[in-house]
C-alpha positions as CSV (number, residue, x, y, z in Angstrom):
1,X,-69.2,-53.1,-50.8
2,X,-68.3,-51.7,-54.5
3,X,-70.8,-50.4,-57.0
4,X,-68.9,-52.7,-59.3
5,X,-70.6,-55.7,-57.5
6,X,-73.9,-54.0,-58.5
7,X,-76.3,-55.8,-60.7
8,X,-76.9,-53.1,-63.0
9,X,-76.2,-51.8,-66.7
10,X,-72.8,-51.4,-67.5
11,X,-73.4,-48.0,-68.8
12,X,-74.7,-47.0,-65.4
13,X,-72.1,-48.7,-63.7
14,X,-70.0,-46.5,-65.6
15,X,-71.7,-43.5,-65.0
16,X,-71.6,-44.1,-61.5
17,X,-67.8,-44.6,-61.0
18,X,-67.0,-41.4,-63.3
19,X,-69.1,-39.4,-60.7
20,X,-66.8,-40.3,-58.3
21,X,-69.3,-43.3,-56.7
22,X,-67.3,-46.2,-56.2
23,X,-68.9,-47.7,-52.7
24,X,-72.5,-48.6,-52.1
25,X,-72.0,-46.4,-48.4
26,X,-71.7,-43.3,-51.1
27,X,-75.1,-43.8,-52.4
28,X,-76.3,-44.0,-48.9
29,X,-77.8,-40.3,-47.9
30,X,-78.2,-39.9,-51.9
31,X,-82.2,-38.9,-53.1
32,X,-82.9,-40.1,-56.8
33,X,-83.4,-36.4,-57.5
34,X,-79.7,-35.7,-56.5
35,X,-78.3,-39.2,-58.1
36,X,-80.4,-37.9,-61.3
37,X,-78.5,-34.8,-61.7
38,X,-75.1,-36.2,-61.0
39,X,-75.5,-38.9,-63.2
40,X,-77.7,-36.5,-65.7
41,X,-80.0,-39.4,-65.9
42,X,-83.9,-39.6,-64.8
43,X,-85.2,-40.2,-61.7
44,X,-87.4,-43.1,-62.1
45,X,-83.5,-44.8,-63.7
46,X,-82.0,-43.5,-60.3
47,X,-84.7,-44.6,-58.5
48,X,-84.1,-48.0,-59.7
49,X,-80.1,-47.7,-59.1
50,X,-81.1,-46.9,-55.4
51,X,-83.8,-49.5,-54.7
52,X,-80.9,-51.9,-56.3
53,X,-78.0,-50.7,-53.8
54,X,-80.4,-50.8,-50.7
55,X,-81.4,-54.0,-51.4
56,X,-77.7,-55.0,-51.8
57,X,-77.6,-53.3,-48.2
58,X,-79.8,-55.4,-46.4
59,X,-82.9,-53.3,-46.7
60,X,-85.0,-51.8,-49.1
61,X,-84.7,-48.2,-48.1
62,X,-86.9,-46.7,-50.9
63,X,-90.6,-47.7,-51.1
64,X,-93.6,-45.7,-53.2
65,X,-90.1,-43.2,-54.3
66,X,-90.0,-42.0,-50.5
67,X,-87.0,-42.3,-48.3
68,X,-87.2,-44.3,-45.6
69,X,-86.3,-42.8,-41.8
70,X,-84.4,-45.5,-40.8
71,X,-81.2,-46.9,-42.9
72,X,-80.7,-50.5,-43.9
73,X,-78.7,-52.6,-41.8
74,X,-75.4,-54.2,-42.4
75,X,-74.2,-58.1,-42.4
76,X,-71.2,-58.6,-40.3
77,X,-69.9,-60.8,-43.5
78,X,-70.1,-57.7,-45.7
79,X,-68.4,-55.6,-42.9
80,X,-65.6,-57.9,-43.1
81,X,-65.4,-57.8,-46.5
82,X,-65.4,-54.5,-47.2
83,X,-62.1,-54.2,-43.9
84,X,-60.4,-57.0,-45.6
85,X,-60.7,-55.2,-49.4
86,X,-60.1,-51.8,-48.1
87,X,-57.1,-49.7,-49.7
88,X,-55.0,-47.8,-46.6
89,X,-53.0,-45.2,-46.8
90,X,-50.1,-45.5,-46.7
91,X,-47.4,-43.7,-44.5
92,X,-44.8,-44.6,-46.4
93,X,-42.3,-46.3,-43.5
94,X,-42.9,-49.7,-44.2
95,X,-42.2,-50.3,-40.3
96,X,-44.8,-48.1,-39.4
97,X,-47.2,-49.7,-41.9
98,X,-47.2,-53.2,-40.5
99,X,-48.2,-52.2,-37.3
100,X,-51.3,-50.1,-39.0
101,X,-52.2,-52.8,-40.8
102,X,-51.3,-51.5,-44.0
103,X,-51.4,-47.8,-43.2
104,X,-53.9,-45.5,-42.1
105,X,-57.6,-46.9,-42.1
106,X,-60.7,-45.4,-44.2
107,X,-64.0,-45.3,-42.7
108,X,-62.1,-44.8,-38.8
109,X,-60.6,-41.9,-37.2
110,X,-57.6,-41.8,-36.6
111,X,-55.9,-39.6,-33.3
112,X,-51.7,-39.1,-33.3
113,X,-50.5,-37.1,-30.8
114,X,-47.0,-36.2,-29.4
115,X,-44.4,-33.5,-27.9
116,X,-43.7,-30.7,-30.2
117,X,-41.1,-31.4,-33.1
118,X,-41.8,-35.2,-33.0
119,X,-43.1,-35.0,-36.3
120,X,-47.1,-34.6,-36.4
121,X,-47.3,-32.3,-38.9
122,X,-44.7,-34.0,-41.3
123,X,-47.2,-36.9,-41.2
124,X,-49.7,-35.2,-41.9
125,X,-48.5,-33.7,-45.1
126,X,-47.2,-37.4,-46.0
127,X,-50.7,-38.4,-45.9
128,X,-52.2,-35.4,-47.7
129,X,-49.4,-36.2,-50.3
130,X,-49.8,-40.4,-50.3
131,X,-53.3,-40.3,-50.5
132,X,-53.4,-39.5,-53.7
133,X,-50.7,-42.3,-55.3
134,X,-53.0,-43.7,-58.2
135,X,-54.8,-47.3,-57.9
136,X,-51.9,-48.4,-60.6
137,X,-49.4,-48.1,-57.9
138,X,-51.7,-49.7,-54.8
139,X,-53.1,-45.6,-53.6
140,X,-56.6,-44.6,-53.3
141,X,-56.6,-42.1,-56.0
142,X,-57.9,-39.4,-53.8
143,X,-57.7,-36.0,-52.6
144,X,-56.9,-34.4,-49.5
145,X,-58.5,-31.9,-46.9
146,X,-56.4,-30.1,-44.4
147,X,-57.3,-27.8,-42.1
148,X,-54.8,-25.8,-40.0
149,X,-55.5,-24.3,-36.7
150,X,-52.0,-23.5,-35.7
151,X,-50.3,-22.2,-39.1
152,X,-47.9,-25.2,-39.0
153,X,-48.8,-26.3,-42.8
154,X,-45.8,-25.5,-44.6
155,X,-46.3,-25.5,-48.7
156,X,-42.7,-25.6,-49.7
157,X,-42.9,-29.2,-47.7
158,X,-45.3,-30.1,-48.8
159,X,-43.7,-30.1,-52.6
160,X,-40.8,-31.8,-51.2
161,X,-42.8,-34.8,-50.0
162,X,-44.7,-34.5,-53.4
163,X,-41.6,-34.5,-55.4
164,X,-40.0,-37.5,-53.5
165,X,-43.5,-39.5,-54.0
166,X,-43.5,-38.4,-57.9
167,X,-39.7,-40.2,-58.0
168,X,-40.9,-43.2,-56.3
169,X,-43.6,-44.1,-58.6
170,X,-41.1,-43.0,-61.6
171,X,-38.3,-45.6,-60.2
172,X,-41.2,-47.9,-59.2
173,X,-42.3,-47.9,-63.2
174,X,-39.1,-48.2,-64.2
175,X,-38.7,-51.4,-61.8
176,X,-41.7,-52.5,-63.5
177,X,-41.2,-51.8,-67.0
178,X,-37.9,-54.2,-67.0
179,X,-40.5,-57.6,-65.4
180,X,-44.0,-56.7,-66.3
181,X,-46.2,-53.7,-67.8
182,X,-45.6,-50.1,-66.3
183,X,-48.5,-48.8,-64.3
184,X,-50.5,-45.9,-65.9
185,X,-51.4,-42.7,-64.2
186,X,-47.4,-40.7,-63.1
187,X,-48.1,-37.4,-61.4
188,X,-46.4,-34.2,-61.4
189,X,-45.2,-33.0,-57.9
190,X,-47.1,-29.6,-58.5
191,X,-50.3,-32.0,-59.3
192,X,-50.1,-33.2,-55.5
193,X,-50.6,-29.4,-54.3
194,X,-53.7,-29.1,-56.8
195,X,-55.4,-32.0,-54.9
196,X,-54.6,-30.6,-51.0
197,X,-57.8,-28.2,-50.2
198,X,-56.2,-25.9,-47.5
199,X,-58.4,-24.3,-44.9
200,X,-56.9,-22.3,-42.2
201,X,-59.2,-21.3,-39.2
202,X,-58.2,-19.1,-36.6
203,X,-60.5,-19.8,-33.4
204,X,-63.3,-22.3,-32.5
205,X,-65.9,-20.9,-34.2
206,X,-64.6,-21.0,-37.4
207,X,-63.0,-24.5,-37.1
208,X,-66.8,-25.6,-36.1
209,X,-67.7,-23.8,-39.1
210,X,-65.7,-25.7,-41.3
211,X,-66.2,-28.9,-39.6
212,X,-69.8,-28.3,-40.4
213,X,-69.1,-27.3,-43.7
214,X,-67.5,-30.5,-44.6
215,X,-70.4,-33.0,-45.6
216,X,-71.3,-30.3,-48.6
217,X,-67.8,-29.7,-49.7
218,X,-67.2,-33.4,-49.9
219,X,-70.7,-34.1,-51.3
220,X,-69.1,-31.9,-54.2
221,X,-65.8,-33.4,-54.1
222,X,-66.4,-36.6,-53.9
223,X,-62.6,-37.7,-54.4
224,X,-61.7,-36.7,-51.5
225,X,-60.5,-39.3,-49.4
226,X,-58.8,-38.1,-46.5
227,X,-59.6,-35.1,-43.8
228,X,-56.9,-33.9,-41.8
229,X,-56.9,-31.5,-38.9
230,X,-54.0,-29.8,-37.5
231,X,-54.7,-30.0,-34.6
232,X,-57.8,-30.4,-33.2
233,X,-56.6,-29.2,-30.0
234,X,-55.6,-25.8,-30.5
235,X,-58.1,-23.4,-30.1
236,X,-60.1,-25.5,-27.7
237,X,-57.0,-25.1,-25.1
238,X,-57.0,-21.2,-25.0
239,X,-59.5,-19.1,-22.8
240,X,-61.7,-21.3,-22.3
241,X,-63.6,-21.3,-19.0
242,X,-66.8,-23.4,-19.7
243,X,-65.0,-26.8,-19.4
244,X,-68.8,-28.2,-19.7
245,X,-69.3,-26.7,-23.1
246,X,-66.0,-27.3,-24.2
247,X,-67.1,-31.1,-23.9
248,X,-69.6,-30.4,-25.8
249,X,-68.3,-28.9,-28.3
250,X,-65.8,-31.6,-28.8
251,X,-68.1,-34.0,-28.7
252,X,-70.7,-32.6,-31.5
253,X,-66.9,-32.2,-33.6
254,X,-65.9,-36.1,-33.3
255,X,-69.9,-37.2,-34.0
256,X,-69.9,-35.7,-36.9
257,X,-66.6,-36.7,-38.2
258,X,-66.9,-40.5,-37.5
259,X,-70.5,-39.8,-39.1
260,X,-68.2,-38.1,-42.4
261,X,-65.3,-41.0,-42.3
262,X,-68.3,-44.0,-42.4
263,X,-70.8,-41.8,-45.2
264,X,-67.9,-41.3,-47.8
265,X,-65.5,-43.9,-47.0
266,X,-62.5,-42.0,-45.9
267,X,-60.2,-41.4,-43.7
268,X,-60.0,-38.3,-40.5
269,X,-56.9,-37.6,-38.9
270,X,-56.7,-35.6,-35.8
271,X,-53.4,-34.5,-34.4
272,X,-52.9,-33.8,-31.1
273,X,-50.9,-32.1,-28.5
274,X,-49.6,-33.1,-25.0
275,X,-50.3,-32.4,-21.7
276,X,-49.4,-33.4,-17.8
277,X,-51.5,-35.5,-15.8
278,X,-50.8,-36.5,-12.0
279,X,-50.8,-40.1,-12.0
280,X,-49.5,-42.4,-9.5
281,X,-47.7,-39.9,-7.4
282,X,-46.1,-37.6,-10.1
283,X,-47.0,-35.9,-13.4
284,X,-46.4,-37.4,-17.1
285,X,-47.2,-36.4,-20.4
286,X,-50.4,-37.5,-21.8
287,X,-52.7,-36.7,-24.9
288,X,-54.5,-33.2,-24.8
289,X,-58.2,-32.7,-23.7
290,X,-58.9,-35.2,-20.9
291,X,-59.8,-38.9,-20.7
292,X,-63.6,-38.4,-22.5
293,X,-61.7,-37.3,-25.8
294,X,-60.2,-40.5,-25.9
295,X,-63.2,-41.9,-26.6
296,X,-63.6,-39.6,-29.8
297,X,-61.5,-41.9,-32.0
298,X,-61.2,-45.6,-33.3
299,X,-57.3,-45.6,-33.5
300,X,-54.7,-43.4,-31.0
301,X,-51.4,-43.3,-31.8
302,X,-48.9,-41.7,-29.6
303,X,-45.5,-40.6,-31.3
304,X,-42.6,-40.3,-28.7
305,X,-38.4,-39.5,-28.5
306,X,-36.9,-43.0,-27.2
307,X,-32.9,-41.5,-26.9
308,X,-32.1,-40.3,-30.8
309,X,-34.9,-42.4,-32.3
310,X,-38.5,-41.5,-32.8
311,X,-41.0,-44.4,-32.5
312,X,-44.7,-44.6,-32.9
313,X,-46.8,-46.6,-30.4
314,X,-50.6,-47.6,-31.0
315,X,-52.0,-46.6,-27.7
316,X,-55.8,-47.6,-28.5
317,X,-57.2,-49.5,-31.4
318,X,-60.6,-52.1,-31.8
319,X,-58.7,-54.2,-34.4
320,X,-55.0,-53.8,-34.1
321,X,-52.7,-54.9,-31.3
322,X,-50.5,-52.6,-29.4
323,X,-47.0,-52.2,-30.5
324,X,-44.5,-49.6,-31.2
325,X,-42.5,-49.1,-34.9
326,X,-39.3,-46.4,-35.2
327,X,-40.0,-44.0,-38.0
328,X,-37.9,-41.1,-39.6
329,X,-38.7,-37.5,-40.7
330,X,-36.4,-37.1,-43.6
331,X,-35.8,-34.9,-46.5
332,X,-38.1,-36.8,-48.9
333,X,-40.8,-37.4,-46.0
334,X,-41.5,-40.1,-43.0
335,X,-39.3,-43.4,-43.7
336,X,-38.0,-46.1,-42.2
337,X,-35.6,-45.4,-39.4
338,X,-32.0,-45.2,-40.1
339,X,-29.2,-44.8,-37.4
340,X,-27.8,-42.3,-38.8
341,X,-30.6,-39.8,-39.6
342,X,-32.6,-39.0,-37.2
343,X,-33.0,-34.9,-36.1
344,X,-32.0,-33.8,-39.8
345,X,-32.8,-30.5,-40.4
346,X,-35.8,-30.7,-42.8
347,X,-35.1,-27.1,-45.2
């Protein structure tokens, strides 16, 4: 649900959307102290915001100014709602779109996996870039955090994408300009790389480390919209013995990212690598990390070679069917497919 839909003050409505609040699910885990100093207002005012949001929630969270332990609860009509008004991101290959439902889902994680050179990283950087198309041009309007566990973030790609996204929206104005009135809010590639935060981590510990260091940096960033790791896999495949607390591990990761994804209404992405599994009398590729990872995510997508022609194919999802779309990796990004470029060489 949108703060806009709050029955409050203009001016605090205001206030609220220029501090970066834009859903009631932001105001969630929020004290009035800490709404107070963001909004640079008094408590017993963001007292009143927060009763006012909670009670829009279902349940009145805040009695006697003390938090209560247990959240409100949600109506399934205001769940749908909020799915059916939700902005995606887009991965911009219209194919691949249609069978996402729009494009890659806020408040869900989302798992793509595949061989190497199949394009995981270049999809990544697509979204880091298309995340950030302004609400003028149908975009979120956010920012982007990537971290890189295998070094595979490439920065002069990066402003390739960029600079290919920058010309669509300029073409998409002009398109615009000649019908109806322009959209407001063109970017400058180099304005894309400003809104990427870049963290590279170099074993477990450290990607823990980050991973538990996300919920302040966002709290403090509270544009950012999507959190992309590349990949999740790596460092968790390499001398580890414990398989037992590797489960673990894994497991405290993907809590508290689906807990991140559904507290500031964005979207994680987790790539993954492959593996072979012996199944039905010989060995195939399958997704990295055994069958109780698969559990860690809402969507899976697996991205695969079929001849020339890469294709992506939603392998697990609670709302979207399965079914395969072909995709490109081409100079300006991920596009549709075209029969005549498919392994182009990127740079």
């Amino acid at each position: 649900m949108e703060i806009s839909t709050l029955p409050i003050s203009a001016s605090q409505r205001g206030k609220l959307l220029s501090a970066g609040y834009t859903s009631l699910s932001s105001l969630s885990s929020l004290s009035p102290s800490g709404l107070a100093q963001d909004l640079k207002i008094s408590e017993t005012e963001a007292l009143e915001i927060l009763k006012v949001a909670s009670q829009r929630n279902g349940l009145n969270k805040f009695e006697n100014g003390s938090r209560a332990i247990v959240n409100g609860a949600q109506t399934a009509w205001d769940m749908l709602h909020e799915e059916e008004s939700s902005i995606r991101i887009t991965t911009s290959c219209s194919d691949l779109d249609e069978i996402l439902g729009g494009g890659i889902s806020p408040k869900e994680v989302t798992e793509i996996g595949g061989v190497p050179g199949i394009g995981k990283t270049q999809l990544a950087i697509q979204l880091a870039v298309n995340v950030q198309i302004p609400a003028d041009y149908g975009g979120l309007g956010g920012k982007a955090i990537y971290i890189d566990t295998e070094g595979s973030f490439m920065v002069e790609r990066a402003l390739q994408i960029a600079e290919a996204c920058a010309q669509d929206m300029l073409e998409y104005n002009s398109l615009l300009r000649k019908n109806f009135k322009p959209c407001q809010g063109n970017k400058e590639p180099k304005e894309f790389l400003d809104n990427i935060f870049y963290f590279r981590v170099c074993t477990y510990t450290e990607q823990i480390a980050v991973i538990n260091y996300l919920e302040k940096f966002i709290f403090e960033h509270k544009d950012v919209k999507v959190v992309i790791i590349d990949s999740i896999t790596f460092h968790f495949r390499q001398d580890f013995e414990d398989m037992a607390l590797r489960t673990r591990l894994l497991g405290g990761m993907a809590l508290k990212l689906m807990k991140l994804a559904k507290k500031f209404n964005l979207a994680v992405v987790l790539l993954n690598q492959v593996t072979t599994k012996f199944m039905d009398g010989s060995f195939q590729l399958t997704l990295a990390l055994g069958d109780s990872w698969a559990h860690a995510s809402t969507n899976r997508i697996i991205l695969y070679w079929n001849g020339n022609e890469r294709y992506a194919y939603i392998d697990k999802s609670p709302s979207l069917r399965s079914a395969s779309a072909s995709y490109s990796v081409t100079g300006k990004g991920i596009r549709n497919s075209a029969s005549n470029c498919k392994r182009v060489k990127l740079m």
